[in-house]
N, C-alpha and C positions, 0 to 999 in steps of 0.2 A: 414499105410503100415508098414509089421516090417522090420525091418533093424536086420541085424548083428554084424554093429558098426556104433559108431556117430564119426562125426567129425564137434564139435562147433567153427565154423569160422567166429563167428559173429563181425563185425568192421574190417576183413583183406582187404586188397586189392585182388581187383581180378588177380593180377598176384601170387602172394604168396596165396590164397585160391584154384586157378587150382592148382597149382602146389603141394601142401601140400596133396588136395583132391587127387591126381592121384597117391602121391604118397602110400598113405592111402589103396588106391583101388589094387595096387599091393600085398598087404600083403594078402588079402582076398583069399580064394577059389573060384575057376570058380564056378557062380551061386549065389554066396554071396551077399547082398545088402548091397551098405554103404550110410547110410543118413549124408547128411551134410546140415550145418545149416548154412547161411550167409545175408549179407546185402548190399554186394556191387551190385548193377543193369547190371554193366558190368559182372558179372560172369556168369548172366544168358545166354550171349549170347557167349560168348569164351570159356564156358567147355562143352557147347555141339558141338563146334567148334573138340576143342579138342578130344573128345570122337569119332566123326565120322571115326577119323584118328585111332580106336583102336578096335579091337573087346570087347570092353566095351561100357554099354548103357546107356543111361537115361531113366530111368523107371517110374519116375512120379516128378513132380514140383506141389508146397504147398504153396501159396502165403499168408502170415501173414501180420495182420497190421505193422509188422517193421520188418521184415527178412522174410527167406523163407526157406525151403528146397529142397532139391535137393534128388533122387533116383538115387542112381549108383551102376548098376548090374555089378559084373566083369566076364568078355570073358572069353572064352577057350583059349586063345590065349594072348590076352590083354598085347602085345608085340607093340615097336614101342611109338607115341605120347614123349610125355616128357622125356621117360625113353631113347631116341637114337637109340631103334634097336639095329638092329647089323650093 
């Protein structure tokens, strides 16, 4: 799948890998894909947690013998989640 930009999060924790990843995904244009690449097993289940909560998606997951990737589409919107809102 192509992406637009990487972001190699491989060995963070999953609270510092949402949060890096979300904030990465800000910077993008509505439509844009950002591939992130990680290894914590918890990330797989709290950034789609997170995502729900944004007009931002997950667009495909890529399970590797020792990491994985992650597909993050960013919203028209993509306001709210980690960044506060208003």
């Amino acid at each position: 799948m192509k992406a637009d930009r990487v972001l190699d999060a491989r060995g963070w924790s999953c609270t510092w890998f949402c949060l890096k990843a979300m904030s990465m995904l800000r910077t993008l244009e509505s439509g844009q894909v950002l591939k992130v690449l990680g290894t914590d097993p918890l990330a797989l289940e709290d950034l789609p947690l997170i995502l729900e909560r944004t007009d931002n998606q997950l667009i495909g997951v890529e399970k590797q013998p020792d990491y994985f990737r992650l597909y993050l589409r960013r919203g028209p919107a993509a306001e709210g989640g980690c960044s506060g809102g208003k």
